[in-house]
C-alpha angles and dihedrals in degrees: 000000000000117000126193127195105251092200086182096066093057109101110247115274088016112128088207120119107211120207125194131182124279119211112236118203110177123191119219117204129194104194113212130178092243103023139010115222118226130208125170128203123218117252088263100062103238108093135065113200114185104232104189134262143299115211108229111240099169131315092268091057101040096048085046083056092048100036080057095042090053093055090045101050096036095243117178102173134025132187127194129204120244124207109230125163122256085249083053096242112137106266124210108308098016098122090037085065100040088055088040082058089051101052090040088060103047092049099048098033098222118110114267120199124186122214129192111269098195112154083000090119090047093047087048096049086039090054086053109047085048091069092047098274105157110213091252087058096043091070095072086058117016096104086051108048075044098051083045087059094047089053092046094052091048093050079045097060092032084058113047084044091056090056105046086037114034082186096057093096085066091053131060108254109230102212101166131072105251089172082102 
C-alpha cells in the first residue's frame, strides 16, 4: 500500500514523521482495435470492477477520454494489458500497446505499468458464460470484464510483491515477460 508523510498531522515542535494511508485507484485497461475495456479498483487496491468501454475514435481522442476519466475517478496507476504469445513472444499489438502506455502516461502524469494478457479474453468469455452470457450478449461486456481481469492479476502481483518486499513501491514493477 502505498503510504505518503502528512507533515501537517505532526503536533508543532514533534520530530515524528506521520504517515497515513493513500488511497491507490488504479485503472486497467484491455485495447483493443475497436474499443478499450475499462475496470476500476477500489481505493483500497483489492478489488477490480469492470466499469464499461470507451470506442476508440483515434489515439489523440482516446488518450484525451482517458486523460478526463482518470481525473474524475482519482486514479493514480493504470496498467494496460499487453497481447504476447504462450511461447512469450509479443504478439500483434503488443508494441502498439507498450507505446500507447507511454504516451498514456505522459499525458495523464500518473505511472502507467503493462502486464502480459494472455487467456485473459478466454477467461473473460469463460467467467461469463459461467453466469448464463450468451455469446451475443457477451459482446456489450467482454473488454471490460477483460480489462477486470487484467487489473485483478496486476493488484495481485503488486501485492504479493509488497508483502515479500515493503520497498517495492519505491521500485517499477516488471510484470511482463521481456526474455522475447
Amino acid at each position: 500500500m502505498a503510504r505518503s508523510v502528512n507533515s501537517a498531522c505532526c503536533p508543532r515542535g514533534s520530530n515524528e514523521i506521520a504517515t497515513v494511508e493513500s488511497p491507490m485507484r488504479t485503472l486497467g485497461l484491455d485495447l483493443g482495435s475497436k474499443r478499450i475495456g475499462l475496470a476500476i479498483s477500489d481505493e483500497d487496491g483489492i478489488f477490480a470492477f469492470p466499469s464499461g468501454k470507451l470506442d476508440r475514435v483515434g489515439r489523440q481522442q482516446d488518450l484525451a477520454a482517458l486523460v478526463r476519466l482518470i481525473a474524475e475517478q482519482g486514479i493514480s496507476r493504470a496498467v494496460i494489458g499487453v497481447p504476447l504469445h504462450m511461447n512469450g513472444r509479443p504478439g500483434k499489438g503488443a508494441e502498439a500497446a507498450r507505446s500507447f502506455a507511454r504516451d498514456l502516461a505522459e499525458s495523464s502524469g500518473i505511472a502507467v505499468d503493462t502486464l502480459d494478457e494472455r487467456l485473459t479474453t478466454v477467461e473473460a468469455q469463460r467467467a461469463l458464460r459461467s453466469v448464463g452470457r450468451s455469446a451475443r450478449k457477451q459482446k456489450d461486456v467482454i473488454d471490460s470484464v477483460a480489462a477486470a481481469i487484467i487489473l485483478s492479476t496486476y493488484l495481485e502481483l503488486r501485492k504479493h510483491d509488497s508483502a515479500s518486499d515493503p520497498e517495492s513501491d519505491e521500485r517499477a514493477l516488471e510484470l511482463e515477460d521481456h526474455d522475447s
